[in-house]
C-alpha positions in Angstrom: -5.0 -33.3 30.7 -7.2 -33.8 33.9 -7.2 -31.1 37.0 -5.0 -33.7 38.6 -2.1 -32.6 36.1 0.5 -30.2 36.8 0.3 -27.1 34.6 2.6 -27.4 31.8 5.6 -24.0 32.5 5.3 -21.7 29.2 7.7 -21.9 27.0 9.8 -18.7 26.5 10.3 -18.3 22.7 13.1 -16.3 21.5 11.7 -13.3 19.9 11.3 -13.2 16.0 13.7 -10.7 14.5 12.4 -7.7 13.1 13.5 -5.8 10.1 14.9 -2.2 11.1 14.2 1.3 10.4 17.0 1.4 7.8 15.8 -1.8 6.3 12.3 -0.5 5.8 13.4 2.5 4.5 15.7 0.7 1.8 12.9 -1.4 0.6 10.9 2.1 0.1 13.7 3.5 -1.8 14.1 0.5 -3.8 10.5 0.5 -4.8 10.7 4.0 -5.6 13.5 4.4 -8.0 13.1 0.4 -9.6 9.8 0.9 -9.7 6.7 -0.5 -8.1 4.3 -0.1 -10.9 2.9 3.0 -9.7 2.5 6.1 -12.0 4.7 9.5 -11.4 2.3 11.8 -10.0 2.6 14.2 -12.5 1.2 11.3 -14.5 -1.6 10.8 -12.4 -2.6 14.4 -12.6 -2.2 14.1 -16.1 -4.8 11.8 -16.4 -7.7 12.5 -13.6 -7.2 16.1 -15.6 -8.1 14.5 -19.0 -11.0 12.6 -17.5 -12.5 16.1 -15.9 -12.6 17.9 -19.1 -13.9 14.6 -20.9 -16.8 14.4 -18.7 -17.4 18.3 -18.8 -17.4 17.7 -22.3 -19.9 14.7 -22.3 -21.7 16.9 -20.0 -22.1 20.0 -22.3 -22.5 17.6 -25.0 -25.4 16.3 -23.7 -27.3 19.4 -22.4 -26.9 20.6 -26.0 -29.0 18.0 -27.8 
């Protein structure tokens, strides 16, 4: 295109559809209760609560010897 050229008019492109609250909110609940690989967070207390006293342990442990 040279400067002699007539500016081309923008296109006006239909907007894209976008999902809707509700939508969004469905795929939440789906993830939720089908599961989305995630632990319960009782679970996940569970577990950091394990590692805690295994490292206090480890910890005492050590100072001992």
């Amino acid at each position: 295109m040279t400067s002699a050229e007539p500016v081309r008019p923008a296109i006006l492109r239909p907007r894209e559809p976008k999902a809707s609250v509700l939508a969004a909110f469905q795929l939440v609940e789906d993830a939720h209760y089908f599961g989305s690989g995630r632990r319960p967070r009782r679970d996940r207390v569970r577990v950091m609560t394990e590692r805690a006293v295994a490292d206090r342990r480890l910890a005492r442990d050590l100072r001992a010897s």
